[in-house]
ROSE-4610 file (N, C-alpha, C; in Angstrom, 1 decimal, always signed):
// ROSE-4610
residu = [X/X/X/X/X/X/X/X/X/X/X/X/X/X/X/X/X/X/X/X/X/X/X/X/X/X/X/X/X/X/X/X/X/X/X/X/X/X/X/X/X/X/X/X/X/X/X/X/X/X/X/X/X/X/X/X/X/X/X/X/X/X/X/X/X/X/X/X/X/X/X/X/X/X/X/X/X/X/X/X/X/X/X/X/X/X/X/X/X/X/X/X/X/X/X/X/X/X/X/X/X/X/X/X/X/X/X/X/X/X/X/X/X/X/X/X/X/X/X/X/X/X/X/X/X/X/X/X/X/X/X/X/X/X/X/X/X/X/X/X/X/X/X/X/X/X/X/X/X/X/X/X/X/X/X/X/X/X/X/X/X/X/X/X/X/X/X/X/X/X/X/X/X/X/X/X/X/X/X/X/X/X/X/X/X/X/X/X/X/X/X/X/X/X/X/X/X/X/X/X/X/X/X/X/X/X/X/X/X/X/X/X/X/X/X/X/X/X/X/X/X/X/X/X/X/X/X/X/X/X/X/X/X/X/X/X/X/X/X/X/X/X/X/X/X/X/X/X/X/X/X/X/X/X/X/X/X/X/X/X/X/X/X/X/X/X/X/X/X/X/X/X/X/X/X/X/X/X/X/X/X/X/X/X/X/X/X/X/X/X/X/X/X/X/X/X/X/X/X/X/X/X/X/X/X/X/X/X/X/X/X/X/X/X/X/X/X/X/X/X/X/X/X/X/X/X/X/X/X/X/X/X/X/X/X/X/X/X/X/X/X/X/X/X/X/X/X/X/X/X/X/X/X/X/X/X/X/X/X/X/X/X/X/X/X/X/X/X/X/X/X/X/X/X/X/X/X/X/X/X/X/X/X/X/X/X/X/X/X/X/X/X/X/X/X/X/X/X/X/X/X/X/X/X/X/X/X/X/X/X/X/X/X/X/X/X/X/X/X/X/X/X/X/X/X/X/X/X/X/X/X/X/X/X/X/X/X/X/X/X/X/X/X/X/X/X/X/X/X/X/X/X/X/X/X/X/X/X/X/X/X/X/X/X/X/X/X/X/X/X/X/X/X/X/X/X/X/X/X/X/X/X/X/X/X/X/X/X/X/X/X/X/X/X/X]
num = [1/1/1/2/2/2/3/3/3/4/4/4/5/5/5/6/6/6/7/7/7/8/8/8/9/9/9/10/10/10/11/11/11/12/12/12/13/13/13/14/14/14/15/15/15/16/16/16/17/17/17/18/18/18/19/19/19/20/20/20/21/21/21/22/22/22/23/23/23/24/24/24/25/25/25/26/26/26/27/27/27/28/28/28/29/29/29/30/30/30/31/31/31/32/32/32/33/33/33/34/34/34/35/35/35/36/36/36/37/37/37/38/38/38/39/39/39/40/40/40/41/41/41/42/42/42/43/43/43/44/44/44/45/45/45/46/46/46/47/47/47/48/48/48/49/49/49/50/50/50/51/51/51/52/52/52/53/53/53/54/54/54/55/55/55/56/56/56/57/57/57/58/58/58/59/59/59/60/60/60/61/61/61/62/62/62/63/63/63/64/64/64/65/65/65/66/66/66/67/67/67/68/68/68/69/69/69/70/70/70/71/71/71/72/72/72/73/73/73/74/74/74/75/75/75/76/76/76/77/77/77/78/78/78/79/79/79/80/80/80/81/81/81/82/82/82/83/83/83/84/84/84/85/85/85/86/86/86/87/87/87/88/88/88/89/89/89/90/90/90/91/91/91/92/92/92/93/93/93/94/94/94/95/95/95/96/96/96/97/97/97/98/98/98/99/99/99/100/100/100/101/101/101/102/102/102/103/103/103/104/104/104/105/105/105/106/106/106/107/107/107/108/108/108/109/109/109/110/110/110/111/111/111/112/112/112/113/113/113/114/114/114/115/115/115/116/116/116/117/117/117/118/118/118/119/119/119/120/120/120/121/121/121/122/122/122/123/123/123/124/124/124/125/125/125/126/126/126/127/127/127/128/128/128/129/129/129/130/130/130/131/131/131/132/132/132/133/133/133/134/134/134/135/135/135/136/136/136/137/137/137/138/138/138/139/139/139/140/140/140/141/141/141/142/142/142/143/143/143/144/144/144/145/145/145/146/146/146/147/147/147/148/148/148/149/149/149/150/150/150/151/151/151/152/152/152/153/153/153/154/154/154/155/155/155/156/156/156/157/157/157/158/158/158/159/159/159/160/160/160/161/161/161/162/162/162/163/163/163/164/164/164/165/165/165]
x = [+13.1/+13.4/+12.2/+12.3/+11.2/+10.7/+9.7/+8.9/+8.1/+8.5/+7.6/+7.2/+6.3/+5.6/+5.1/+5.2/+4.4/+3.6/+2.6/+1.2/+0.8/+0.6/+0.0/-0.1/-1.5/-1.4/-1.0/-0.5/-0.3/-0.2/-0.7/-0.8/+0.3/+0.3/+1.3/+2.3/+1.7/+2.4/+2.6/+2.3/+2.7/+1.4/+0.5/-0.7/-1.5/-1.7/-2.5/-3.7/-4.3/-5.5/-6.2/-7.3/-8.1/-8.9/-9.7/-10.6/-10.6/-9.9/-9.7/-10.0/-10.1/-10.3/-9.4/-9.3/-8.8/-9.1/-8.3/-8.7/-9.5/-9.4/-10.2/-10.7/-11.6/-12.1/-12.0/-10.6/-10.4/-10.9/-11.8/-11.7/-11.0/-9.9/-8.8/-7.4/-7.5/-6.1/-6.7/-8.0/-8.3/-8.5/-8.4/-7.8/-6.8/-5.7/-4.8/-3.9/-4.5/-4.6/-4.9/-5.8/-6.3/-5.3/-5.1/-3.9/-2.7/-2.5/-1.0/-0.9/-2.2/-2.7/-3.0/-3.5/-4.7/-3.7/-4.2/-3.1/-1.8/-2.0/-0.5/-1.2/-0.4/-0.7/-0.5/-1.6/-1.5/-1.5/-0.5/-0.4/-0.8/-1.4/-2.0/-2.7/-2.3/-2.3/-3.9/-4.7/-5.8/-6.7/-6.2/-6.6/-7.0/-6.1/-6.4/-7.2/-7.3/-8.4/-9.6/-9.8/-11.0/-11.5/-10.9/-11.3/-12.2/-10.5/-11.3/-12.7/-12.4/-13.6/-14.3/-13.4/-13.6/-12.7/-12.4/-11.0/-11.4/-10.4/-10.8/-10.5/-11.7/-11.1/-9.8/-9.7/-8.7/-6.9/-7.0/-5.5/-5.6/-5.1/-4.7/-4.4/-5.4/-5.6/-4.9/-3.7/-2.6/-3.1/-3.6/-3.8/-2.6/-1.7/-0.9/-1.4/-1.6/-2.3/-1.7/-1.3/-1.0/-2.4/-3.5/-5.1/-4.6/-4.9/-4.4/-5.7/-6.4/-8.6/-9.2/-8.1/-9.1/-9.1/-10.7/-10.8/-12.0/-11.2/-11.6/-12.2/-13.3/-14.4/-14.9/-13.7/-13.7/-12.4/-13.1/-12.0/-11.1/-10.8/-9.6/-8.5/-8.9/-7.9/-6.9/-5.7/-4.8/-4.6/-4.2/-3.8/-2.3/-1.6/-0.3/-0.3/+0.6/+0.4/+1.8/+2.8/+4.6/+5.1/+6.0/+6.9/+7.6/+7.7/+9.0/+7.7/+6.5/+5.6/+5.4/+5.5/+4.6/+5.8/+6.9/+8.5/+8.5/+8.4/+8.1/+7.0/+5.8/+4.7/+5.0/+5.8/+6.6/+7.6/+8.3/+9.4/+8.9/+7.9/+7.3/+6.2/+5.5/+5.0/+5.7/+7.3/+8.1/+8.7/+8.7/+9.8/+8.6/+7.3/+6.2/+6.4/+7.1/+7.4/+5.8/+4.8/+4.3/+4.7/+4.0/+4.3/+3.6/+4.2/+3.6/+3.4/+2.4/+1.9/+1.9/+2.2/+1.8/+0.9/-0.3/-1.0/-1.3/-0.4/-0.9/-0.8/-1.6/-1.3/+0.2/+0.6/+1.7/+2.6/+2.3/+3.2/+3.2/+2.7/+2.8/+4.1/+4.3/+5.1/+6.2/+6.7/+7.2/+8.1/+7.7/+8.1/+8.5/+8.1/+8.2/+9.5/+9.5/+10.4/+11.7/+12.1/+13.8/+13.3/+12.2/+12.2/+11.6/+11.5/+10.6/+11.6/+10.7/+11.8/+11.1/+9.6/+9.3/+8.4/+8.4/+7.4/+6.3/+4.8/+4.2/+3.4/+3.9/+2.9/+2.0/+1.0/+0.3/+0.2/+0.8/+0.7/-0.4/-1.4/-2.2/-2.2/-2.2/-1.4/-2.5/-2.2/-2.9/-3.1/-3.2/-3.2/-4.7/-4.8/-6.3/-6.5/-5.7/-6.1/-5.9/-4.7/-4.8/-4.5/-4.6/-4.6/-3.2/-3.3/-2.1/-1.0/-0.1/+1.0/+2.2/+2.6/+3.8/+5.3/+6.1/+6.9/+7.8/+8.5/+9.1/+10.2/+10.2/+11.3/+12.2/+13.7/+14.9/+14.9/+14.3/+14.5/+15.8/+16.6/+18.3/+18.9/+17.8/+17.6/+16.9/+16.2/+15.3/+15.8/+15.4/+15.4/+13.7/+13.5/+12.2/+11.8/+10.9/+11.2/+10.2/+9.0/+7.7/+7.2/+6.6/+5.7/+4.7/+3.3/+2.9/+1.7/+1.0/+0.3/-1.3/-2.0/-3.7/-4.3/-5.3/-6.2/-7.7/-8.0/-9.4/-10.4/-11.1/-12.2/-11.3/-11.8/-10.9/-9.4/-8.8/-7.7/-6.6/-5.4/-4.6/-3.6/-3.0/-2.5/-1.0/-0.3/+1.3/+1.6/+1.2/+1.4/+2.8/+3.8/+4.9/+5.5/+6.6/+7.1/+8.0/+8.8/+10.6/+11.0/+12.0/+12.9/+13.8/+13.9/+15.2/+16.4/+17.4/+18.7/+19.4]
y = [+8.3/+7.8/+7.8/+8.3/+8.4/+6.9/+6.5/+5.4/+5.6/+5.3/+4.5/+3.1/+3.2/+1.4/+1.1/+0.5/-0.4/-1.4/-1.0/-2.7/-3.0/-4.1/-4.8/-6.6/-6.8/-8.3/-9.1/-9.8/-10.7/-12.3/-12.4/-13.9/-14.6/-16.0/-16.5/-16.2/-15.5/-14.8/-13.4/-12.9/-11.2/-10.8/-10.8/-10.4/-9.3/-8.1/-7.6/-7.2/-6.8/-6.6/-7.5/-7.0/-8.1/-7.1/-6.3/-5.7/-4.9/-4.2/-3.0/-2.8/-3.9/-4.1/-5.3/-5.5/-6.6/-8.1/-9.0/-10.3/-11.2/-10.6/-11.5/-10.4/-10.9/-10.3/-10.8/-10.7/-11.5/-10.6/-10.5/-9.8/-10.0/-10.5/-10.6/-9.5/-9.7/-8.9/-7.6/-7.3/-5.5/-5.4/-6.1/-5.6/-5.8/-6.1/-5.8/-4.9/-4.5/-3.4/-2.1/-2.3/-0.9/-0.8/-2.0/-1.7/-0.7/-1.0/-1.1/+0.5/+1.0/+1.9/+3.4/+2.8/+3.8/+5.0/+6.4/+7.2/+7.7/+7.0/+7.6/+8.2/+9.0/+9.7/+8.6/+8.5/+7.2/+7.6/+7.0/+7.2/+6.2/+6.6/+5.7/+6.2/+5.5/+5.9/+6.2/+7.1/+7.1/+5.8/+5.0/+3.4/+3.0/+2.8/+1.9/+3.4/+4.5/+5.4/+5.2/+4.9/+4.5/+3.2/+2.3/+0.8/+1.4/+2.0/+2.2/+3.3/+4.5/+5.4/+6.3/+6.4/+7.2/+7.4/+8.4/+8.6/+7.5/+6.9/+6.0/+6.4/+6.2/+7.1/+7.2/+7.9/+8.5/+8.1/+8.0/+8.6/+9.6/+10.6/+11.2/+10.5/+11.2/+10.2/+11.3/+10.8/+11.4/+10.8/+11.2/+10.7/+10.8/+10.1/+10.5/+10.0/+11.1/+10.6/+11.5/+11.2/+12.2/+13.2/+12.6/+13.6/+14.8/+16.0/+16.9/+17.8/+17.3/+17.9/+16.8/+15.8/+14.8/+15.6/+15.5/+15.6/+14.6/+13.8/+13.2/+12.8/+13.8/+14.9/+14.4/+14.8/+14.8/+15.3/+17.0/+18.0/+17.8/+16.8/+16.2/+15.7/+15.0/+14.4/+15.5/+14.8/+15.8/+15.1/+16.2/+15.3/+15.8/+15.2/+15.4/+14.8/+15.5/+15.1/+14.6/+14.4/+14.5/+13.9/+12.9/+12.1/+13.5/+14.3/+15.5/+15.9/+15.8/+16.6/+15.7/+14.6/+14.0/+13.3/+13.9/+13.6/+14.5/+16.3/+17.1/+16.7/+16.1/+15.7/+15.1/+14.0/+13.3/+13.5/+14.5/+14.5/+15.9/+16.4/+17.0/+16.1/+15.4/+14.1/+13.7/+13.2/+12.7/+13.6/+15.2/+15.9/+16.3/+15.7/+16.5/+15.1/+14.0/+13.0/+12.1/+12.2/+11.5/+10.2/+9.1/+7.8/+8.1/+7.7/+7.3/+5.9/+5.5/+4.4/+4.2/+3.2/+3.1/+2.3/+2.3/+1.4/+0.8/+1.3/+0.8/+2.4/+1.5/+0.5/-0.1/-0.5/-1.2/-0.3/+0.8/+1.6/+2.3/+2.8/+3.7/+2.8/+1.6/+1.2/+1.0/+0.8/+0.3/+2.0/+3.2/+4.0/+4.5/+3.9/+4.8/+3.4/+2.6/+1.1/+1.3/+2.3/+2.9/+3.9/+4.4/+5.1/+4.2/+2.9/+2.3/+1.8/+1.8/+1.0/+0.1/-0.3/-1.3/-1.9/-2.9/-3.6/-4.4/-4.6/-4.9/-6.2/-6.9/-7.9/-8.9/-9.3/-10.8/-11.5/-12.9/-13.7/-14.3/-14.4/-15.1/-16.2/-17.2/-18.9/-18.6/-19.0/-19.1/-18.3/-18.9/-18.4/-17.8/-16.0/-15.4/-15.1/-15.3/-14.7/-13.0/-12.7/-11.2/-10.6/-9.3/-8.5/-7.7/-7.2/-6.3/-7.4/-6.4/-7.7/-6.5/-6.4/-6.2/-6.7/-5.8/-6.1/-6.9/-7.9/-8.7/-7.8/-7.8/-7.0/-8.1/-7.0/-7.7/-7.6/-9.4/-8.6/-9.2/-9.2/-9.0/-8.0/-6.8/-5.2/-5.4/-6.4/-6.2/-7.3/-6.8/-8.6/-9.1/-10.0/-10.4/-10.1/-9.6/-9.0/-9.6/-10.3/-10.7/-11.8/-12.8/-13.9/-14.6/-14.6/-14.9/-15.5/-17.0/-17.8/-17.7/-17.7/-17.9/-18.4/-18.7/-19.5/-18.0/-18.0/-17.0/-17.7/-18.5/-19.3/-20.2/-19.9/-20.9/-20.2/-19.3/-18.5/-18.9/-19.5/-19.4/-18.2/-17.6/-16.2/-16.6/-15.9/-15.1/-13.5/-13.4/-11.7/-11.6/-11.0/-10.7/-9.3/-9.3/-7.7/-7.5/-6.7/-6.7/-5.2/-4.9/-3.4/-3.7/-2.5/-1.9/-2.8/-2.7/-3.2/-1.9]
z = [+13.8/+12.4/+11.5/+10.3/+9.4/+8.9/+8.9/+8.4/+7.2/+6.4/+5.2/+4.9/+4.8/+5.0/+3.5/+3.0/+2.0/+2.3/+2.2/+2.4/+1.2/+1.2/+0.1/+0.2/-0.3/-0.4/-1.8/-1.6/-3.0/-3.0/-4.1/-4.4/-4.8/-5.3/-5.1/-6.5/-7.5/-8.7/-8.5/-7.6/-7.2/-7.5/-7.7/-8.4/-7.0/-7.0/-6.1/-6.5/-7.9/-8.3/-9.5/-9.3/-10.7/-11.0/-11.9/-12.8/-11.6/-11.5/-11.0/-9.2/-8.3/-7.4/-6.9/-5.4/-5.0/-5.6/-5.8/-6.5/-5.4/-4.1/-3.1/-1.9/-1.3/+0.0/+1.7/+2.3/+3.2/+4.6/+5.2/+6.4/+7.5/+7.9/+8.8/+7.8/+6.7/+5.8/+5.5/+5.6/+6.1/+7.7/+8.5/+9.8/+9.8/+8.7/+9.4/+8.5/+7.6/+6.9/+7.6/+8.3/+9.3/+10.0/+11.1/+12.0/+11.6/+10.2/+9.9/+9.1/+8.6/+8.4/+9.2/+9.7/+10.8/+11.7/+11.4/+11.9/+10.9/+9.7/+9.1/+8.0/+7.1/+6.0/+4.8/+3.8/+2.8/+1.8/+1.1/-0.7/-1.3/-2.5/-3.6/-4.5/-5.8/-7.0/-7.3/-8.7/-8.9/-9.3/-9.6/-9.6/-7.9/-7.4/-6.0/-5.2/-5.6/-4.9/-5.7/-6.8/-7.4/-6.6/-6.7/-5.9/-4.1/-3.4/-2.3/-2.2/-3.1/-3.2/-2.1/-1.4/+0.2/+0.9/+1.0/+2.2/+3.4/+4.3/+4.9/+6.4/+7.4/+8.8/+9.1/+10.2/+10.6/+10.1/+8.7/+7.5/+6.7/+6.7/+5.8/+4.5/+3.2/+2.4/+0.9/+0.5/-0.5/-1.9/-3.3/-4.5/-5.2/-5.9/-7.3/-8.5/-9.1/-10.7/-11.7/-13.3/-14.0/-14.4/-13.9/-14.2/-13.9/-14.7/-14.1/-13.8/-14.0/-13.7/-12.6/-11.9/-11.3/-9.9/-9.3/-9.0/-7.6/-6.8/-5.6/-5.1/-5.3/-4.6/-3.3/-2.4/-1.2/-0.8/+0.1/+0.2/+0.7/+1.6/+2.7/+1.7/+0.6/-0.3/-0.8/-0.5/-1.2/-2.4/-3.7/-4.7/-5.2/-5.9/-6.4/-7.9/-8.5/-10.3/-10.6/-9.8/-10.1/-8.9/-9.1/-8.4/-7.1/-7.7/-7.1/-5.9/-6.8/-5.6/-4.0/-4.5/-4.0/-3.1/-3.3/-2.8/-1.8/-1.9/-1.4/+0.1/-0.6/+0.7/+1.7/+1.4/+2.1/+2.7/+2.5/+3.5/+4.2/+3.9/+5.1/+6.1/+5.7/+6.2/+7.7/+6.9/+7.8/+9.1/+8.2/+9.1/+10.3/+10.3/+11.3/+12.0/+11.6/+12.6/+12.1/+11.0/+10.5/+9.9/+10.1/+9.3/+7.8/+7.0/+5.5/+5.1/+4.7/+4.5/+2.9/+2.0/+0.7/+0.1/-0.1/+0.0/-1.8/-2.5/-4.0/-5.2/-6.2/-6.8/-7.2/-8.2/-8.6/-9.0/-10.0/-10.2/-9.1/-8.5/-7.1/-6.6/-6.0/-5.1/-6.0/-7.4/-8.0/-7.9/-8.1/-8.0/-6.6/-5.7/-4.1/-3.4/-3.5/-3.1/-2.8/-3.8/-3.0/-1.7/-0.8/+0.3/+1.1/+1.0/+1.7/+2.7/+4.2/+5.0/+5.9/+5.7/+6.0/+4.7/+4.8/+4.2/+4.9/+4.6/+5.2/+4.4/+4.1/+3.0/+3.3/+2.9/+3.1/+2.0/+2.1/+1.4/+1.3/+0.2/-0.1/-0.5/-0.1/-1.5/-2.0/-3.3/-4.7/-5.8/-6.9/-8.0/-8.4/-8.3/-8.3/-9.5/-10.4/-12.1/-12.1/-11.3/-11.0/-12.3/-12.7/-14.3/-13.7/-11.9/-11.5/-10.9/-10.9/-10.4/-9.3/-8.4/-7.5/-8.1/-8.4/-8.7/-7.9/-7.8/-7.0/-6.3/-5.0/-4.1/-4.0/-4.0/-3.6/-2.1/-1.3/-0.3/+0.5/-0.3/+0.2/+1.1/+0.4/+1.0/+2.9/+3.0/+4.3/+5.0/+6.4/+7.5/+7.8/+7.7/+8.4/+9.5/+9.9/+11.6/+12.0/+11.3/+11.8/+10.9/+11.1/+10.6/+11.0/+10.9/+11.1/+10.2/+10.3/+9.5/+9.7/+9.4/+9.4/+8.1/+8.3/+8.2/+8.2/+7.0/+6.9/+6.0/+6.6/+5.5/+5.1/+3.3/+2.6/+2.4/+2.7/+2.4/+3.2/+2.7/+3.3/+3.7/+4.6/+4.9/+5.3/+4.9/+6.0/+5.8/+6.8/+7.6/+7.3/+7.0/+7.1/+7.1/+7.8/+8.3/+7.4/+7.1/+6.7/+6.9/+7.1/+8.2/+6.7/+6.5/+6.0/+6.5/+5.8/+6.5/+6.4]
C-alpha cells in the first residue's frame, strides 16, 4: 500500500514556524522526526528547504517552489515547479514501493492533505508566537493509532499517529 506521511510539529494554535525557522528547538521531536523520516523520499516547500539548508542523510530530498531559476545547490535535490509535477514524482515514488514523507511548509501540506494517509504530529502545549500556522485537519478523516506523552526540558510533548480511514 502506498504511504504518504505528513510530519509536522505544532503548537497549541497550529503554528509550525516563526521567522522563517522552527518556533522551538526540541531534541527528542527531531528524533523523532528522523525516525519517521529516514529512508523515505521528502517533500518540502522552498521555505522549509531554506530553514533546513542541506539535504538531510539518507532521504531523498524533493523541493516545490514556483522559483523557476532556484537552484538548491546540491545535485541530489530534485526540484519541481507545479502541483501536476510533483504529482507525477510521487506516484512514481510510490509505484517503486517508496514511502513519501511531507515535511512542510504550510502551503506544501495544505496542498498535498487530500493524498495523505498518515499523519505524523507533535503537539507542543503552548502558545510560540508562531508567523506559520498548519491548517486544522478534519480528523474525522483518520483513527488515532498511536499516543504518546513526554516531557523535553521545559516542553511539554504528544507524539501522535493518525491512518487514513
Amino acid at each position: 500500500m502506498a504511504t504518504v506521511k505528513m510530519v509536522w510539529a505544532e503548537d497549541d494554535r497550529h503554528a509550525i514556524g516563526k521567522d522563517g525557522d522552527l518556533p522551538w528547538s526540541i531534541p527528542s521531536d527531531l528524533k523523532h522526526f528522523k525516525k519517521e523520516t529516514v529512508g523515505s523520499t521528502m517533500v518540502m516547500g522552498r521555505a522549509t528547504w531554506a530553514a533546513i539548508g542541506r539535504p538531510l542523510p539518507k532521504r531523498k530530498t524533493v523541493v516545490l517552489t514556483r522559483q523557476v531559476d532556484f537552484d538548491p545547490g546540491f545535485e541530489e535535490v530534485a526540484v519541481v515547479h507545479s502541483l501536476a509535477d510533483l504529482q507525477a514524482l510521487i506516484d512514481d515514488e510510490i509505484s517503486q514501493g517508496h514511502v513519501v514523507t511531507v515535511a512542510g511548509g504550510a502551503q506544501v501540506f495544505t496542498a498535498l492533505m487530500p493524498m495523505a494517509t498518515d499523519l505524523i504530529v507533535t503537539k507542543v502545549a503552548g502558545d510560540f508566537d508562531g508567523d506559520t500556522f498548519v491548517d486544522p485537519v478534519d480528523l474525522t478523516q483518520f483513527t488515532l493509532t498511536a499516543q504518546q506523552e513526554a516531557v523535553d526540558g521545559d516542553y511539554q510533548l504528544t507524539f501522535l499517529t493518525y491512518k487514513r480511514k
